[in-house]
Structure formats: structure tokens, C-alpha cells
C-alpha positions in Angstrom: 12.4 -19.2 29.9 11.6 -17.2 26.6 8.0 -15.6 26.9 5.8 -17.6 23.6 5.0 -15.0 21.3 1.6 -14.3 20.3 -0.5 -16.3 17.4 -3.0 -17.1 15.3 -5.3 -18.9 17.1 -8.6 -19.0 14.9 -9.9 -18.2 11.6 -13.4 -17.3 11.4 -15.5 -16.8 8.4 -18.8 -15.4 7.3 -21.3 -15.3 5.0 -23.0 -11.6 5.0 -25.0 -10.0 2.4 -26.6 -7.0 1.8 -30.5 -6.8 -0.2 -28.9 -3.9 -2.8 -31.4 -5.7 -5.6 -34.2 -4.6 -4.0 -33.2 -1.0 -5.1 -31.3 -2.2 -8.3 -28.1 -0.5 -6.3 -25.1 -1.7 -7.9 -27.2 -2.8 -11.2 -25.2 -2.8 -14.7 -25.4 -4.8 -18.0 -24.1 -7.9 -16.6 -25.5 -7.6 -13.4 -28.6 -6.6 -13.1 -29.9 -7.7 -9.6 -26.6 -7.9 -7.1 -26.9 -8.4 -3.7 -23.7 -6.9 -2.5 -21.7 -9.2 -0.2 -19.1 -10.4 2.1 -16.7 -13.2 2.5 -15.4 -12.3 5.6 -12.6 -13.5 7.7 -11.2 -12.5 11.1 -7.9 -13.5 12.4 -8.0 -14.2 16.2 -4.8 -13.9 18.0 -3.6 -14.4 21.8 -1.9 -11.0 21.9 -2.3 -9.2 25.3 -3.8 -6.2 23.4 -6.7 -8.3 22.5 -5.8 -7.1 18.3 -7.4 -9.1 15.7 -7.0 -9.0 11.5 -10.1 -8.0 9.4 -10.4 -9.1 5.4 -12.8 -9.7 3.0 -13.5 -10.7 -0.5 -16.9 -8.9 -2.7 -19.5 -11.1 -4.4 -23.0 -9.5 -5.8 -24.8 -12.5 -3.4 -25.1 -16.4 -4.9 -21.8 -18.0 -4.7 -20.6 -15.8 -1.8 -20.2 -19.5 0.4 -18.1 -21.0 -1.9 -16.2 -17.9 -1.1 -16.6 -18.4 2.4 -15.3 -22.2 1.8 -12.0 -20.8 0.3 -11.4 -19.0 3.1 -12.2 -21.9 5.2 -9.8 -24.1 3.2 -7.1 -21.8 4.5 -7.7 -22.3 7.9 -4.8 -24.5 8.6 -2.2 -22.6 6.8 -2.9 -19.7 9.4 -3.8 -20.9 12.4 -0.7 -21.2 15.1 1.7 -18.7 12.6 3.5 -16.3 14.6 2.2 -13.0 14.6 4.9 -11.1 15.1 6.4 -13.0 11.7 3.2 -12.6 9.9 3.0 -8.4 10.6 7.4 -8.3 10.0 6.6 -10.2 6.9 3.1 -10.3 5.0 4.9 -11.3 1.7 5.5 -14.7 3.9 2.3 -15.9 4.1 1.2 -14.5 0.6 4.2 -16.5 -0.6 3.2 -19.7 0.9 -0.4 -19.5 -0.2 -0.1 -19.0 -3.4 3.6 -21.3 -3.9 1.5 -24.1 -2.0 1.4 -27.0 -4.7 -2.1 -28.3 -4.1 -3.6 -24.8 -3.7 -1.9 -23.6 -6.5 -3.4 -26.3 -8.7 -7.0 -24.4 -7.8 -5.3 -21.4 -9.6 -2.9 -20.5 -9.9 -3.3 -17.6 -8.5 -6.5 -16.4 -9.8 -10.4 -17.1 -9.1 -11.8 -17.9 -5.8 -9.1 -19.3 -4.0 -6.9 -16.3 -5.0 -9.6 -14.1 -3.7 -9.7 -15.9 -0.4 -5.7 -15.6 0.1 -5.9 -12.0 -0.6 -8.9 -11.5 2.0 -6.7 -13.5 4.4 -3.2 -11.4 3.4 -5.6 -8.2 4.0 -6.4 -9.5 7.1 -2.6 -9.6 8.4 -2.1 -5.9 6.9 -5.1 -4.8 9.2 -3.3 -6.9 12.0 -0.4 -5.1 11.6 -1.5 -1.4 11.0 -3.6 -2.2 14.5 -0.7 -3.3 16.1 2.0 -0.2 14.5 -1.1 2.4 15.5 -1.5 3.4 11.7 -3.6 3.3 9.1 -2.3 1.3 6.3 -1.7 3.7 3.7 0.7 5.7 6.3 2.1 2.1 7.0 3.0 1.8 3.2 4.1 5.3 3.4 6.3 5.4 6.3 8.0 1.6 5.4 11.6 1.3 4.1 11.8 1.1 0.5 14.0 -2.0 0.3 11.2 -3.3 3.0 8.7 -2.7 0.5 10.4 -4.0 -2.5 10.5 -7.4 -0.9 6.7 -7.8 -0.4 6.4 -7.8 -4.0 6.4 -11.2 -5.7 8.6 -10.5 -9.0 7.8 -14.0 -10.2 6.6 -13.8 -13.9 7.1 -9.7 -14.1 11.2 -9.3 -13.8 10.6 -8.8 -17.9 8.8 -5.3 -17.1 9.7 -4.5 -13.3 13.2 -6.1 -11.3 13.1 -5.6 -7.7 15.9 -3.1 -8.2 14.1 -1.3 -10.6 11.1 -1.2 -7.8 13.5 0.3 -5.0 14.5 2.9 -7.4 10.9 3.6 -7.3 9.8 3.4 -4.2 13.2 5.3 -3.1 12.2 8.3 -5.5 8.8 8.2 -4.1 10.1 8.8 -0.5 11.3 12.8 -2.1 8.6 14.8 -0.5 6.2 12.4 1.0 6.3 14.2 4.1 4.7 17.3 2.5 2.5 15.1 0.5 1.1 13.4 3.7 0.6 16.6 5.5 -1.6 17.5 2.0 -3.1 14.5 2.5 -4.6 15.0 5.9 -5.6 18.6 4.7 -7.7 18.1 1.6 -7.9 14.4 1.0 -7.5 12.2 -2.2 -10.2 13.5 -5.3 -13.2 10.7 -5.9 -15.4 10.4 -8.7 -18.9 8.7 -8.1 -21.1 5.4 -9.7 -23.7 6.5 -7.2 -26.1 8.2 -10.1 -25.7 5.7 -13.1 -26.8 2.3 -12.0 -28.8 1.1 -15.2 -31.7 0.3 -13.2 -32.4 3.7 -12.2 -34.7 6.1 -13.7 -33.7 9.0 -16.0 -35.4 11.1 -13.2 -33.4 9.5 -10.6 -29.7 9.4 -12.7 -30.7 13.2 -13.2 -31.2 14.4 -9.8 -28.6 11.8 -8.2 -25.7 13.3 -10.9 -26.8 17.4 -10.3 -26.4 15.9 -6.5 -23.1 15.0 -7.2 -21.8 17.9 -9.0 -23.3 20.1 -5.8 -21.4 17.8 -3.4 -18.0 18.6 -4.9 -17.4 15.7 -7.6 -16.1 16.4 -10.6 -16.4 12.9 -12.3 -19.4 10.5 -12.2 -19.6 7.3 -13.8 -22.8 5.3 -15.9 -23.2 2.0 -16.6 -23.7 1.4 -20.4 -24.4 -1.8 -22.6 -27.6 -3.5 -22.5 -29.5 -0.8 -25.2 -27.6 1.8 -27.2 -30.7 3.8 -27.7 -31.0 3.9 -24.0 -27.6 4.5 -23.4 -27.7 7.4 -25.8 -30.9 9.1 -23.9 -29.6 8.4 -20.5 -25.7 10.0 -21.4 -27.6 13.1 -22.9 -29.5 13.5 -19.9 -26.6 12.9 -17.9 -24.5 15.7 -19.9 -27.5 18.3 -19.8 -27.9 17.8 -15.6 -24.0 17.8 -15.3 -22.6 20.7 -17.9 -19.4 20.5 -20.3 -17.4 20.9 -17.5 -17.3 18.0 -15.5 -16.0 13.9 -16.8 -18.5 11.0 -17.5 -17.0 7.9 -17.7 -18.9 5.0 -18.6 -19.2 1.2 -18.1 -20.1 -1.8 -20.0 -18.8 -4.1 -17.2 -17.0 -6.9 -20.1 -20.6 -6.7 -22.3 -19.3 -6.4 -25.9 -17.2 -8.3 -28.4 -14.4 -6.2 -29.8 -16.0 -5.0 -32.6 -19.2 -3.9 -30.8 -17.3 -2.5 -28.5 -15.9 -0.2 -30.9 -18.7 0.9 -32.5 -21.2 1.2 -29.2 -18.5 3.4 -27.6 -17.7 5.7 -30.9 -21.5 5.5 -31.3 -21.9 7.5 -27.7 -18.6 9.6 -28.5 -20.7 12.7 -28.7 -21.6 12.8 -25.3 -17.8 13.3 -24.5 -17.2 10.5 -22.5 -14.0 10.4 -20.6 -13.2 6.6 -20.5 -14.7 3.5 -21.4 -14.2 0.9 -18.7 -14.2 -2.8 -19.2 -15.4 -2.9 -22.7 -14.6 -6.5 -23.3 -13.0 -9.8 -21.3 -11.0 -8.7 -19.1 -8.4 -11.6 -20.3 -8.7 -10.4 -24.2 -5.3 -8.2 -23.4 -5.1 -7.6 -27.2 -8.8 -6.9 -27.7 -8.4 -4.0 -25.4 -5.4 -2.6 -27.2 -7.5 -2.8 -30.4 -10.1 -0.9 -28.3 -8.0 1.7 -27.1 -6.6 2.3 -30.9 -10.1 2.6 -32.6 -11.5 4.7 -29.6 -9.2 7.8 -28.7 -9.5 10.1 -27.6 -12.1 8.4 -25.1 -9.8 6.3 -22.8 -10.0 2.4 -21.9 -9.7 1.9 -18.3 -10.5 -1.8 -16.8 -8.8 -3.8 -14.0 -11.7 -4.9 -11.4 -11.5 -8.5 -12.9 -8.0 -9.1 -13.8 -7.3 -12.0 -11.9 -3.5 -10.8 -10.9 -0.4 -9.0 -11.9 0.9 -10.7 -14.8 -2.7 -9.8 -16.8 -2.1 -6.5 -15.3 1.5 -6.8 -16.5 0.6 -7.8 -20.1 -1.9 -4.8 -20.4 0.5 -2.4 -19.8 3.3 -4.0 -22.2 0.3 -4.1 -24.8 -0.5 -0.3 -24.5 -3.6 -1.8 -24.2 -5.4 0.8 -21.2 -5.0 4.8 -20.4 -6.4 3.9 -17.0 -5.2 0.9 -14.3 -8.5 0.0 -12.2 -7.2 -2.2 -9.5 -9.5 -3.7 -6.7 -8.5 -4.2 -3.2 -10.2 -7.5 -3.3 -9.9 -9.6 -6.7 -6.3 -10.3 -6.4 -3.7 -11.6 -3.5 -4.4 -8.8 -1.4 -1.8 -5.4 -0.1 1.6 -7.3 -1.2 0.1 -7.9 -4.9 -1.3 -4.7 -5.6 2.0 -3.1 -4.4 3.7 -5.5 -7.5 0.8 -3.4 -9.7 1.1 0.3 -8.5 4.7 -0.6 -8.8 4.0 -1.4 -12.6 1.8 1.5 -13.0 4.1 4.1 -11.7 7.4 2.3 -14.4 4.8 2.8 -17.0 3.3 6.0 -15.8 -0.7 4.5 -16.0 -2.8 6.6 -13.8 -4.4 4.3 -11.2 -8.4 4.9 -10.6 -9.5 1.6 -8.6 -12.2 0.4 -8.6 -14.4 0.6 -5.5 -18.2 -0.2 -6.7 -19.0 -2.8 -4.0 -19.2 -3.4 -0.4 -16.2 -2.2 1.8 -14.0 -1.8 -1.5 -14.1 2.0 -0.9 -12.9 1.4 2.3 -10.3 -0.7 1.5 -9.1 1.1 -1.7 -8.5 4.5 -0.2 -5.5 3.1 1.6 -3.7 1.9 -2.0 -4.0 5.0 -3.9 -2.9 7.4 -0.5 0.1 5.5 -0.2 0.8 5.9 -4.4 0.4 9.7 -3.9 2.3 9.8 -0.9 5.5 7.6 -1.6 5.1 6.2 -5.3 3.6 8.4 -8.0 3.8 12.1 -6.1 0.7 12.7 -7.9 -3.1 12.9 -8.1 -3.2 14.1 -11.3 -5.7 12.0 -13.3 -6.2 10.0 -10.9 -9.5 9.3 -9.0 -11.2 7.0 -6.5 -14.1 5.4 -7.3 -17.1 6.5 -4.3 -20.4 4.8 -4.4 -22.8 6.0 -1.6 -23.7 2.8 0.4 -23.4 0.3 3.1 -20.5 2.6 4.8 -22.5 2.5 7.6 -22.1 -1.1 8.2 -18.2 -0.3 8.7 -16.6 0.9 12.2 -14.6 3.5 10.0 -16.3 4.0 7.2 -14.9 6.5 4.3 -15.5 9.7 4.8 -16.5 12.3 2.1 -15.7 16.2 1.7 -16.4 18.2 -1.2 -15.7 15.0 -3.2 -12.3 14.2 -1.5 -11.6 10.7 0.5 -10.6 12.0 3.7 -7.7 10.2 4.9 -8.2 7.7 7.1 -6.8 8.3 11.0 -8.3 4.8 12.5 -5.6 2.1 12.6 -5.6 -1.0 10.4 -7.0 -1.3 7.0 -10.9 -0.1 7.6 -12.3 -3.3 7.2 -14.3 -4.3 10.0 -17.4 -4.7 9.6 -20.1 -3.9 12.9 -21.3 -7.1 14.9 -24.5 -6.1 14.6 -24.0 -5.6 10.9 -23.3 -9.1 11.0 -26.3 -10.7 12.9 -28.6 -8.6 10.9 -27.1 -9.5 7.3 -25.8 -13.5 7.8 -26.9 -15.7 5.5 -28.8 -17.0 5.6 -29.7 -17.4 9.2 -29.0 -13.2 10.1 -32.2 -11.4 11.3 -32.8 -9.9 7.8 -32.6 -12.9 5.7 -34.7 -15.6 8.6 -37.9 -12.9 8.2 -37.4 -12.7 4.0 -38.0 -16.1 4.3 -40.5 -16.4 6.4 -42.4 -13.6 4.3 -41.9 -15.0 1.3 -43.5 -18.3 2.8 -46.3 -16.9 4.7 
């Protein structure tokens, strides 16, 4: 009799979120009070090694369980898939989540039930680094080109990248990626940090956090911008004083401004030098960024966190609309969908800086941009990962951080499990943390 192979046999979910508004952590034009937080899914299996898959999706707190319910809604397309399949094939399941016709209809491909397919698809990428004893981005690294090239889903892109055109690719990446990994492991992938220019924080606080930053090795730091230009223009002066000529401030209006305003807020703060404006406008004006990017140079237009999924990504690209491609590990159909936009990047030659300004998406990201150095773009040139300095410690491999390099992760998987405890403390709303905040706020 043929032994069963192993599978899926649960899907559990949960609702965790962190108290970053009582700090103003994570605090920009738009957002102003976010509670940083977790949909999170774990994919149980029967194997005899015990493995399971980790994913998640990042809200800023309220609306995090209808997250959780989108996940939930998946349950029954993954529970009882094989998981040998599922790791030999993620594309498979990414395929049939976003190709299913009721699903679809949600979308397509895009919002919260995108999000929760991509959680899940990062799930079976941790499954499977677990299972091949490798972190993902040496998984990426060390897979067959043609391999690769068929985890990409060319539907609605084949007019700016063929799947031959992504083996080509992918096959010139593989030139040197040996030498490049041992680099890697040596001196790790450059960051840039967010950690001193939350708008909530005090010009005192942005001042010492962004002299910290310099003295810890970073050579780019990032404010947010947008809710008062004559504060913007005090806070980027003392920004520039604490930090020197030397060294790049980007900044962010997180989608605040019209086009117009746009223009003239970010030529308004152009003496300050600022190295790119991200997310000026809607991420879904395509056209309004290009008419951005025109009126703005020399600063560059970077944005990406909120574009829903390759074919925006696509379109921004074809429009010479952005200098910088900010994809995030969590806002579109997980690994197998930002492979179809590195691969875009790298035909276009876009740096890619991704954006990690939330919980766990350091984590996450870190894999994406050490596989495009390794066996994609051969270069970190212009290219940096975003590092904000919290909730790591909630992670059982968190990022690490020297002299403002990611150091490349050794654990296997994708690095996003988050601790148990972590869990029972930050569940909402019936974790530890969030059972006494209510009962203070009703004593």
C-alpha cells in the first residue's frame, strides 16, 4: 500500500494587535493613531516532522477581523491539499485562489481578500523553506530559473514581461550568485530607517532618534510629511542639521495630496534636499504620479505599499511614472506575485526599496530584496530596505541589524512566526493586554 502523504489539516487564524498609538509609533498624515497588527494564519499539517506554514497580512488595528474573516473564508480551499504539491508548486494554490470565480468577484485580486491569499501563499513559502532547511531568500536563490518563471502569473503583463523574457532574467541572474550569496552572509543587505520621523514625535525626539541613526550605521532615514508644510519645513531643517549633507532623507506623505499640491508641497521642501518623495498621491492615479515625477526631479517618486497587484505595478513602470518600486511583502498575493514585480523591476531596471513600516514586514521583506541581489538584479546599488525599530521582538527570528545592514537570515522558512506568548498577550480582544485595557478603561 502507498504510504498517504502529508496535509493540510487546519487553518487557524488570529486577531493580534499591538498598542503602537500609545506612543504615536508608526504615526503619519493619514494615520495618525495606528495600532500595528496581525491577521495571522498557521497552516497545520500531519507531516512526521511536526512543520507548520506561518503568514500574515498588516492592518494599523480596526478592521484587522475582517482581515481575519478573509483568511477564514479560505479555509476550505486549503485544508486536506497535499503538502508535498503545495511546497513543489506554490503558484498552484495562488492560481486557484485568485482564478476561483466567486472569490474572484471580491476582487479581483486586490483588497482584503487578496491580502488574505497572499498571507496564506506566504504561509506555504514558509512551509516549504522549513521543510528544504532554508531561508526563503536562499530558496529563491538556489531554484531553477525555468522553476521560477512558472510561479509567476503572466496573466495581464505578457505586454511588458513574457515568461521567456523572465527566464532570460532569472537565468542571467544565476551569473555570480554564488559570490553574491557569500557577500551576503558577510555584510548583509544596506537599510534605511522610518524609526526617527513618525509625525507625532517631537522635534527633540526626530533629532536625537535621526543623529542615533546616523551613529548606528544608516545612511538614509525617512520622515513622514503632509499634514502642515510649515511644520514639515521646521522638522526637515532640523532633520538635515542633526544628520549633515551627507546622508539621504526621503520623505512621505503616505497618498495625502492631489496632484497639484503634491507638486508644489514637495518643490516647496526641495531645499532640504530630499531624496524621494513617496506616495505623494492615490496609489491608483498611475498618470498623476508620472505628472509628479516630471514636475519634481531631481527628487525621486517612489510608492508601491498600496498598489493592490502587478498589473498597477505594471502600468507604473510603462508610465515612467516612479524612480523607486516600493513593494510590500503583505498587500499583494504573497512570494509568487512579487516574483511577477521584481521580475518587472529588474526588465525596466527600477531600483526596488520595499516597504517594511509595519509589524513583521521587515521580517518578511528581507527575504524579497536578498534573493533580487543574489539571482535577479546582481546589485544593491540604490537600493535599500526599509528598518523601523519595533515589535521584532515579538518574532522567533527577528531581523537583525549591523551597522545599518539586514543581516541575512540563517533560520529556515520565511521569518514569520510570531511567539505564543506574543499571541496570548496581544489577542484581540480577549489577549492579556487588551482584557486589562478594558477593564481600566471601565474601572
Amino acid at each position: 500500500m502507498t504510504a498517504r502523504s502529508a496535509r493540510i489539516t487546519a487553518l487557524e487564524t488570529y486577531d493580534v494587535r499591538f498598542p503602537t498609538s500609545r506612543e504615536l509609533d508608526g504615526s503619519d498624515a493619514m494615520n495618525p493613531d495606528p495600532d500595528y497588527s496581525a491577521a495571522y494564519v498557521v497552516l497545520h499539517t500531519d507531516d512526521g516532522d511536526g512543520l507548520s506554514g506561518h503568514g500574515f497580512t498588516f492592518t494599523i488595528g480596526r478592521g484587522n477581523d475582517v482581515q481575519v474573516a478573509a483568511l477564514e473564508a479560505l479555509r476550505p480551499h486549503v485544508v486536506g491539499r497535499s503538502v508535498d504539491e503545495l511546497c513543489a508548486d506554490p503558484a498552484s494554490l495562488g492560481r486557484d485562489l485568485t482564478g476561483d470565480s466567486q472569490l474572484r468577484w471580491l476582487g479581483p485580486e486586490k483588497g482584503v481578500i487578496h491580502m488574505a491569499i497572499g498571507a496564506v501563499v506566504n504561509a506555504v513559502w514558509d512551509l516549504a523553506g522549513r521543510r528544504a532547511g532554508k531561508p526563503v531568500w536562499q530558496l529563491l536563490a538556489d531554484a531553477d530559473p525555468a522553476w521560477l518563471a512558472d510561479q509567476v502569473d503572466y496573466r495581464y503583463i505578457t505586454d511588458a514581461l513574457t515568461r521567456d523574457e523572465a527566464v532570460t532574467l532569472l537565468t542571467q541572474g544565476k551569473k555570480g550568485a554564488t559570490e553574491r550569496a557569500a557577500k551576503l552572509r558577510t555584510r548583509g543587505y544596506p537599510g534605511y530607517t522610518t524609526s526617527p520621523g513618525w509625525l507625532g514625535y517631537s522635534d527633540e525626539k526626530l533629532t536625537r532618534l535621526a543623529e542615533e541613526a546616523v551613529a548606528e550605521g544608516f545612511t538614509q532615514i525617512k520622515l513622514k510629511v503632509g499634514a502642515d508644510l510649515g511644520d514639515d519645513i521646521r522638522r526637515l531643517r532640523a532633520a538635515r542639521t542633526a544628520v549633515g549633507p551627507d546622508i539621504r532623507i526621503a520623505i512621505d506623505a503616505n497618498q495625502r495630496w492631489d496632484v497639484a499640491e503634491a507638486v508644489e508641497w514637495t518643490n516647496a521642501l526641495a531645499e532640504f534636499a530630499p531624496y524621494w518623495i513617496e506616495e505623494p498621491t492615490s496609489p491608483d492615479d498611475i498618470l498623476g504620479h508620472a505628472t509628479v515625477r516630471r514636475a519634481v526631479a531631481p527628487v525621486k517618486v517612489a510608492t508601491g505599499e498600496h498598489v493592490q497587484n502587478r498589473i498597477v505595478f505594471k502600468q507604473l513602470l510603462q508610465a515612467g511614472a516612479i524612480d523607486v518600486l516600493q513593494l510590500d511583502a503583505a498587500r499583494v498575493g504573497g512570494v509568487n506575485e512579487n516574483l511577477a514585480i521584481l521580475l518587472l523591476a529588474a526588465k525596466f531596471g527600477v531600483p526596488v526599496c520595499p516597504h517594511a513600516g509595519g509589524v513583521g514586514l521587515c521580517e518578511l521583506v528581507q527575504h524579497l530584496s536578498m534573493f533580487d541581489y543574489v539571482a535577479l538584479s546582481g546589485t544593491t546599488e540604490d537600493r535599500v530596505i526599509e528598518y523601523v525599530d519595533h515589535l521584532h521582538e515579538h518574532f522567533l527570528a527577528p531581523v537583525v541589524l549591523n551597522d545599518g545592514h539586514y543581516t541575512a537570515p540563517t533560520t529556515p522558512g520565511f521569518s514569520a512566526e510570531i511567539h505564543a506568548e506574543s499571541i496570548a498577550e496581544y489577542r484581540y480582544p480577549d489577549g492579556a493586554f487588551w482584557v486589562a485595557d478594558l477593564n481600566e478603561k471601565a474601572a
